[in-house]
C-alpha positions as CSV (number, residue, x, y, z in Angstrom):
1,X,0.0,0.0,0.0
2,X,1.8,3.4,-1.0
3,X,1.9,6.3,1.4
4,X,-1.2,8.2,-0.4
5,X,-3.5,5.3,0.5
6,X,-2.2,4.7,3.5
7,X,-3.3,8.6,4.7
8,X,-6.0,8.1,2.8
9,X,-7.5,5.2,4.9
10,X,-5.8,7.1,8.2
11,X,-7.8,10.5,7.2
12,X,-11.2,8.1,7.0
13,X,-11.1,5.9,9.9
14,X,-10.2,9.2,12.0
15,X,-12.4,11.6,9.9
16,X,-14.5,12.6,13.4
17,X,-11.7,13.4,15.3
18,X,-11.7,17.6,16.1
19,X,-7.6,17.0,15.4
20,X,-7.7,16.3,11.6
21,X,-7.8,19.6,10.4
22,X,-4.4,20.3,12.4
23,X,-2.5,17.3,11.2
24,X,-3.8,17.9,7.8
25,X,-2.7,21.2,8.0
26,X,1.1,20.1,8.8
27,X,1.0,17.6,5.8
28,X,-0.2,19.9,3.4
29,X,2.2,22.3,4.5
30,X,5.2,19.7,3.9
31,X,4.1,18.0,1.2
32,X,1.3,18.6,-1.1
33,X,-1.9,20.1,-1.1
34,X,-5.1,18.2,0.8
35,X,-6.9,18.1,-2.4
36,X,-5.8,18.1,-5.9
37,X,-7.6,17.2,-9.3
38,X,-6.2,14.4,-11.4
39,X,-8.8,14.3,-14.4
40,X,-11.5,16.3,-16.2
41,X,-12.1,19.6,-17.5
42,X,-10.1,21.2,-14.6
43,X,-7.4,24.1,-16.1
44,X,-3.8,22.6,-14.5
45,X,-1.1,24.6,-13.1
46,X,1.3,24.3,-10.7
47,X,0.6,27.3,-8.2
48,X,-2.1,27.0,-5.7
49,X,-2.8,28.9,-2.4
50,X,0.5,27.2,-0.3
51,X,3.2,28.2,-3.4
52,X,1.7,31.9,-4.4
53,X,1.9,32.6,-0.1
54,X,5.3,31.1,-0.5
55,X,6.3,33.2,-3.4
56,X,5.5,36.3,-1.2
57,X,6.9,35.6,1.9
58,X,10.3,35.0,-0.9
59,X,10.0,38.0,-1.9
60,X,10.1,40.0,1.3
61,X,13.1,37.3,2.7
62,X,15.8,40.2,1.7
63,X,13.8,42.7,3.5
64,X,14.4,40.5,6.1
65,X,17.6,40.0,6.2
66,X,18.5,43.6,5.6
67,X,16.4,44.6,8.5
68,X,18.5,42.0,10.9
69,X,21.7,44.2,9.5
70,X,20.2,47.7,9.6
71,X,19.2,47.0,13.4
72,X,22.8,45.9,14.3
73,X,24.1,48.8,12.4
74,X,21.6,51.6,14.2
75,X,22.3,50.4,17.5
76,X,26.1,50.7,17.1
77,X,25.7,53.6,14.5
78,X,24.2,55.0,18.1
79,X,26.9,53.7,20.1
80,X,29.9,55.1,18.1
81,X,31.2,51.8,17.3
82,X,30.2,51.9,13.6
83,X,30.8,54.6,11.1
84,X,28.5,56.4,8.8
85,X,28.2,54.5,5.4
86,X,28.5,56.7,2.7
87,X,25.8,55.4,0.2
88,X,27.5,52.2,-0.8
89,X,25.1,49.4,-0.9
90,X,28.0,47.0,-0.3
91,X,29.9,49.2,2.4
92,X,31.9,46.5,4.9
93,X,31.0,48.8,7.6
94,X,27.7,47.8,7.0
95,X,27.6,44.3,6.2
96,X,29.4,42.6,9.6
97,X,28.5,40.1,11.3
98,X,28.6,42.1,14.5
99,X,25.6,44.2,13.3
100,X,23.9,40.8,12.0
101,X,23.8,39.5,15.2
102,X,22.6,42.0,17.3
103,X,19.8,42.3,14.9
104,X,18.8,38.7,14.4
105,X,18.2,38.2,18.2
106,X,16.2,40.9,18.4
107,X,14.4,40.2,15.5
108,X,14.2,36.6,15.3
109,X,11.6,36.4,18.1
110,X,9.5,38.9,16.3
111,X,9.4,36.2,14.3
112,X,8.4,33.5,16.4
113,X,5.9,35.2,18.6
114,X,4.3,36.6,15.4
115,X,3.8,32.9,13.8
116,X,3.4,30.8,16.8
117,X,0.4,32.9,18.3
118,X,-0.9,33.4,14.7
119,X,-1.1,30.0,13.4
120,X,-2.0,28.6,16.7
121,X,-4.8,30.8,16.6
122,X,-5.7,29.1,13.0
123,X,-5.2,26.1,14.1
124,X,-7.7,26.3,17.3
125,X,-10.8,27.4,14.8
126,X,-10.1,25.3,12.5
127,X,-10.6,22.3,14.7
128,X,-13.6,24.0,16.8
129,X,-14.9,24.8,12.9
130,X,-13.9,21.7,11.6
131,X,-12.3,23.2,7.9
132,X,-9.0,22.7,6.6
133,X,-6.5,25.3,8.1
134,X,-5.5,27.8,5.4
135,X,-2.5,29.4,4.5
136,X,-3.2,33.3,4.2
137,X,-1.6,33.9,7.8
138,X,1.9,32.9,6.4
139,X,2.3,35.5,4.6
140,X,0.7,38.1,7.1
141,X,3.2,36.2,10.1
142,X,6.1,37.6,7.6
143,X,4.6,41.2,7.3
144,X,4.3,41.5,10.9
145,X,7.5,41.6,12.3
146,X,8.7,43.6,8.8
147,X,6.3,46.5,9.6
148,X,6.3,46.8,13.4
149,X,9.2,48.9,15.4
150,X,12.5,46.5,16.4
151,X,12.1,47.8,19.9
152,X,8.2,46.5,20.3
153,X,7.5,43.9,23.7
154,X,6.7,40.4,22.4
155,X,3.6,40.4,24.6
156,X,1.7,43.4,22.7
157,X,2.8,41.9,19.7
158,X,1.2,38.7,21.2
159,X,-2.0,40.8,21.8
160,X,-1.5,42.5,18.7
161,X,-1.3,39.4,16.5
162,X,-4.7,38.0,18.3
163,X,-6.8,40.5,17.6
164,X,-6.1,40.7,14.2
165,X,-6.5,37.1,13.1
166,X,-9.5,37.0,15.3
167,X,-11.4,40.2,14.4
168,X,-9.5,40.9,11.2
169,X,-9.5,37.7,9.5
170,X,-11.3,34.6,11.4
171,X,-14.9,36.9,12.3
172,X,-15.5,37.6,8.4
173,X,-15.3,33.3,7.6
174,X,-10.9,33.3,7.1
175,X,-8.4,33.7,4.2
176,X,-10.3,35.0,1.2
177,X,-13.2,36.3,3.6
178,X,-12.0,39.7,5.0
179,X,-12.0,43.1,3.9
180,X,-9.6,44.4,5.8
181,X,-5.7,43.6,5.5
182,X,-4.7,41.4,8.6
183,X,-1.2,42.6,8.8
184,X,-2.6,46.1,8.6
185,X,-5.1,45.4,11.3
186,X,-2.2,44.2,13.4
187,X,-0.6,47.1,13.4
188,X,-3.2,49.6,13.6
189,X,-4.7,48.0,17.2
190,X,-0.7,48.1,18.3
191,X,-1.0,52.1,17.1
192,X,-4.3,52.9,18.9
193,X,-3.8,51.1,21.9
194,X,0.2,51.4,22.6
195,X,0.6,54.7,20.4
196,X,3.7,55.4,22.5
197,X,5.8,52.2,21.5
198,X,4.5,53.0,17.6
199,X,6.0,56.5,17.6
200,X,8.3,55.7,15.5
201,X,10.3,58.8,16.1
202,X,12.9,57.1,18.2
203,X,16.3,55.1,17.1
204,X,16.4,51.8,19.2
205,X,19.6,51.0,20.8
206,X,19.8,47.6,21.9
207,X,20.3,47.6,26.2
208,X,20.6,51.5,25.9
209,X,20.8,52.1,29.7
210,X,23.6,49.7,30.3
211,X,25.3,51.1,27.3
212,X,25.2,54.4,28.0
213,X,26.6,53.9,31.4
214,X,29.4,51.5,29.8
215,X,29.9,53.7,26.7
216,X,29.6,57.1,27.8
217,X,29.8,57.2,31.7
218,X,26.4,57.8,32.6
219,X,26.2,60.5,30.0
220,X,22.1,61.5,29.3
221,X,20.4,58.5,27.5
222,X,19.4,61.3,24.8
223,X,23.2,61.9,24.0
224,X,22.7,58.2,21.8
225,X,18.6,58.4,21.1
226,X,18.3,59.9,17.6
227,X,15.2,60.0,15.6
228,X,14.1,58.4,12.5
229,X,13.5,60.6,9.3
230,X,9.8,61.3,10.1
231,X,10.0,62.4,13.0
232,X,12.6,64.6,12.5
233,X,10.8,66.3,9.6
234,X,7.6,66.5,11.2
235,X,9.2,68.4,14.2
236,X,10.8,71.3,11.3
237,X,14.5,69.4,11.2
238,X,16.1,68.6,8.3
239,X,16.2,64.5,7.6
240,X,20.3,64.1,8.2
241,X,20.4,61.3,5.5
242,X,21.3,61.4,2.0
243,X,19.0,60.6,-1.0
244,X,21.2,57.5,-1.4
245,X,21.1,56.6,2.3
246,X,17.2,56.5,2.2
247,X,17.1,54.7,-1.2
248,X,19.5,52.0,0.1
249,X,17.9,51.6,3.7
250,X,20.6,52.9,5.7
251,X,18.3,54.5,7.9
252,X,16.2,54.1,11.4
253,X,12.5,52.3,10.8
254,X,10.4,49.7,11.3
255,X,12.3,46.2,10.7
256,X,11.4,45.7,6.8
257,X,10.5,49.5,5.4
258,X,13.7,50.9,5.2
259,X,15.3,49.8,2.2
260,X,13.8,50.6,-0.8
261,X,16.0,48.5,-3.5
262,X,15.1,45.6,-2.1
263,X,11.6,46.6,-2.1
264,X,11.6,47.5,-5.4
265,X,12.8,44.4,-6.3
266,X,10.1,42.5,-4.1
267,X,7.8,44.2,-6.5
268,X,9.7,43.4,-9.3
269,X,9.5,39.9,-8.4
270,X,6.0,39.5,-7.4
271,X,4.5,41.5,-10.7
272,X,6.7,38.9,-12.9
273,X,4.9,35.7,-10.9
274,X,1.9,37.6,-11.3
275,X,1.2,37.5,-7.9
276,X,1.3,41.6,-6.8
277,X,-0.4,44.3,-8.7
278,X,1.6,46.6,-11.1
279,X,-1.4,48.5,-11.8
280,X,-1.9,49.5,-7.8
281,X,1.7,50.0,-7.3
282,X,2.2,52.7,-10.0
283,X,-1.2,54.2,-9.2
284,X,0.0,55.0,-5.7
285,X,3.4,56.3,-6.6
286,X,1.9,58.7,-9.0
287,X,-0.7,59.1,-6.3
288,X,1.6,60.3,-3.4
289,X,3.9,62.1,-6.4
290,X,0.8,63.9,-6.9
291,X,0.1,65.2,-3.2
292,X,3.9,65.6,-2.7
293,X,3.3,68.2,-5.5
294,X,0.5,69.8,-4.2
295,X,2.3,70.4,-0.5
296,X,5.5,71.5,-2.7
297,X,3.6,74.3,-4.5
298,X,1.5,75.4,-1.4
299,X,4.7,76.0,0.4
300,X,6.7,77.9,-2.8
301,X,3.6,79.9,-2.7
302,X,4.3,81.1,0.6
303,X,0.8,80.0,2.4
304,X,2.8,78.1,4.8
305,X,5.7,79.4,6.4
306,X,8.1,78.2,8.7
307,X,6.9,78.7,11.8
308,X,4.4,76.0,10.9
309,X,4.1,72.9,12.5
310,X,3.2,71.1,8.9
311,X,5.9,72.6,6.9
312,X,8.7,70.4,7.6
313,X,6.7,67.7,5.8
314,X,5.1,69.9,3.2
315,X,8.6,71.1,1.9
316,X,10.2,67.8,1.6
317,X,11.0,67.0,-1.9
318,X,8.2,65.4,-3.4
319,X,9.8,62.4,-4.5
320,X,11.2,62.1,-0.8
321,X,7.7,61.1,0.5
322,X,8.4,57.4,-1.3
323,X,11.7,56.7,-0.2
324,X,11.1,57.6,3.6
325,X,8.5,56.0,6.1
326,X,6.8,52.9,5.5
327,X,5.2,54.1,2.1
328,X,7.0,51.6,-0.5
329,X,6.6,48.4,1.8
330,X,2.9,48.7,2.4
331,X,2.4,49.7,-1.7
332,X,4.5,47.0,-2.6
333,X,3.3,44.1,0.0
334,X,0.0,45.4,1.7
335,X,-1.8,47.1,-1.0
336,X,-1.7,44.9,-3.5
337,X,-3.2,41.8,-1.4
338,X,-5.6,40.3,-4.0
339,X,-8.3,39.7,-1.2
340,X,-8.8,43.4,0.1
341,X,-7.6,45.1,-3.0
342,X,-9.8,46.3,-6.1
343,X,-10.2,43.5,-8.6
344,X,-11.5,44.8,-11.7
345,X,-8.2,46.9,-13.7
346,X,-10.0,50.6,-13.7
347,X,-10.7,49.8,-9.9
348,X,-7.3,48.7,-9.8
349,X,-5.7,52.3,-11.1
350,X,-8.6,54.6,-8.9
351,X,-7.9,52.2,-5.6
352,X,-4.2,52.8,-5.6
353,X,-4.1,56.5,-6.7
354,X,-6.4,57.3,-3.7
355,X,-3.9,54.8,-1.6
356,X,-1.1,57.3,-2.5
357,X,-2.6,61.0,-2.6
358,X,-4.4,60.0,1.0
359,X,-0.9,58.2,2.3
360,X,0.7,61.1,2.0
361,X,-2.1,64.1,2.8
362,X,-2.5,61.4,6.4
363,X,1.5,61.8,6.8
364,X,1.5,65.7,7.1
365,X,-1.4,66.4,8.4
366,X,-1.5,63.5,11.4
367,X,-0.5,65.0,14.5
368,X,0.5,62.2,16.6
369,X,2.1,59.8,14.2
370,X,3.8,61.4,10.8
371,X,3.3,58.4,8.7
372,X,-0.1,57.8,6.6
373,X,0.4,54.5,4.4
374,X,-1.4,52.1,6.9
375,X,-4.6,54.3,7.4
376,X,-5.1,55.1,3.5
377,X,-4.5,51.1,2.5
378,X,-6.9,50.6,5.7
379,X,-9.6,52.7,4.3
380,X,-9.6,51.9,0.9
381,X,-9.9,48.2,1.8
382,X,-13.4,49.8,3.0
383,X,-14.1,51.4,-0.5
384,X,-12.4,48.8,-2.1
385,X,-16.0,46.6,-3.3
386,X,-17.3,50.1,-3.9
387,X,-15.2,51.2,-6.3
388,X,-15.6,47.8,-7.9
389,X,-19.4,47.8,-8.1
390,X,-19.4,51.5,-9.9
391,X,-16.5,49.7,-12.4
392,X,-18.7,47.1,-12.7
393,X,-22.0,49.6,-13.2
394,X,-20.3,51.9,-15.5
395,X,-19.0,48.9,-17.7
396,X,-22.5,48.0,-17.8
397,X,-24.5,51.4,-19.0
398,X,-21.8,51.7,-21.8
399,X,-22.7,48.0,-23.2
400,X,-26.4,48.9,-22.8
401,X,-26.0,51.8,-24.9
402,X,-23.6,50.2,-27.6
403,X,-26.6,47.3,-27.4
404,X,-28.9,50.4,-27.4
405,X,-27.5,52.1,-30.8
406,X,-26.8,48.9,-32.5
407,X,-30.2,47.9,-32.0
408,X,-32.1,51.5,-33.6
């Protein structure tokens, strides 16, 4: 008897047991999918729901990596025991094993805590609900620690992750159910209920108060605190980076939103598997290009001066605004999920313009927390099925009148 009959016949004789769905769950994750067609009129092809959420989570890999680097390399940029890199993506100053380390243990359990609770939170309804468990969450548990701060406790991540599978995802019937962005939803509970820790206008320095008493004798713990870009524009300083710098990641942020090279070629990668969007992620560059412009020509025309609390962010360069924050990341990765996203192509291009101009217009004008791109993709999952059905509507009144014209 080969192995597929043998789990065959095991899958039968303990098809009543509330533990199936988990051990399924593992198989299907090592081996093949539960169910698979073999004959008929069924269209074959080799990438189902496990391999496109693979193909993702590939893509933002590098992301990961990097971010493990760029932590090490704050915290001793911070320190004074690394030097400035000067725009090289390949600078040896940056790429040590020194700055590796100190990153992947800090990061590594972001990680963890983000898949464990996560997929053990799948795996507890889908034995009370008795369905197979599915395989959206890997791709959110990767997005998670990529979008949150380095610095963030484990246990409101914990929390965090909870409520989004649970409200976000597992209330509206699971993967392929919910209108909102589960990643997204993570991180906006973490904002609203620990808005302090999501700043974001902080450096984090890994055991800073037993550094600074090592490093600099019990010098002021704000002599090695800097501040990410953001926050340093939206409080009237200039950035302190370089164009390059920003481009190539070298700067403080959340774990996976710094660099944008290697988000670029994320996006790269995921348009040719035909997995992410190129439609939305043009439409909200051009969308955020467009607001950038607007705040650039408000402040040449002298409405808003310097003494203004907005103008820091309204002068920066317009083509700044995608480079800095979490803007790129959340284009490239968040916007473009297929579930919460616009599916028809005119949607597609109105959807991720609106993404862009309102990612932007949120980042100046927010008060409390100079970043926009996780509200705007929020609220156009909302709008998303709207814009859809007028698509949808207006696609139909111009057949009806070709049908119309034809027919006199």
């Amino acid at each position: 008897m080969g192995l597929k009959e043998k789990l065959h016949n095991f899958k039968v004789k303990n098809k009543d047991k509330k533990w199936l769905p988990a051990f399924s769950a593992i198989h299907t994750f090592l081996y093949l999918p539960n169910e698979t067609t073999h004959n008929g009129t069924h269209i074959k092809a080799a990438d189902d729901l496990k391999r496109t959420m693979n193909t993702v989570i590939m893509a933002m890999i590098p992301c990961l990596i990097f971010g493990m680097f760029n932590a090490g390399y704050q915290h001793n940029l911070q320190v004074g025991e690394a030097q400035a890199v000067a725009g090289s993506f390949f600078s040896s100053e940056f790429w040590t094993m020194a700055n590796f380390m100190i990153g992947f243990w800090k990061i590594l359990p972001l990680v963890i805590v983000s898949y464990g609770v996560g997929l053990g939170i799948e795996f507890i309804f889908a034995i009370i609900k008795g369905h197979e468990v599915e395989e959206g969450y890997l791709v959110t548990g990767m997005l998670v620690p990529l979008i949150v701060p380095v610095d963030i406790p484990l246990w409101m991540l914990a929390v965090a992750v909870v409520f989004g599978v649970v409200i976000g995802k597992e209330v509206f019937g699971g993967t392929g159910m919910n209108i909102l962005n589960p990643a997204l939803t993570i991180r906006a509970f973490l904002f609203f209920a620990y808005p302090t820790w999501m700043s974001g206008d902080k450096v984090w320095v890994e055991g800073a108060v037993e550094r600074t008493n090592e490093i600099l004798a019990g010098a002021n713990l704000d002599a090695i605190s800097g501040e990410t870009i953001l926050g340093s524009l939206a409080q009237g300083k200039e950035a302190g980076y370089g164009v390059m710098d920003m481009f190539l990641g070298f700067i403080p942020g959340s774990v996976g939103e710094t660099s944008t090279l290697l988000i670029l070629l994320g996006g790269l990668f995921l348009i040719f598997a035909k997995i992410g969007s190129w439609r939305i992620m043009l439409s909200s560059a051009l969308g955020a290009i467009v607001m950038g412009l607007i705040f650039n020509q408000v402040v040449d025309s002298g409405w808003i001066t310097e003494s203004s609390k907005f103008y820091g962010l309204m002068s920066t360069t317009w083509w700044h605004h995608l480079l800095i924050g979490g803007f790129a990341f959340g284009t490239v990765f968040m916007a473009t999920d297929p579930v919460t996203a616009s599916q028809t192509n005119k949607g597609k291009w109105i959807y991720g313009f609106l993404i862009g101009f309102i990612s932007i217009l949120i980042r100046v004008f927010n008060p409390a927390y100079p970043e926009g791109v996780m509200l705007a993709i929020l609220l156009m999952n909302v709008f998303a099925p709207t814009i859809d059905h007028y698509v949808v509507q207006g696609n139909v009144k111009q057949r009806m009148k070709r049908l119309k014209a034809k027919t006199a």
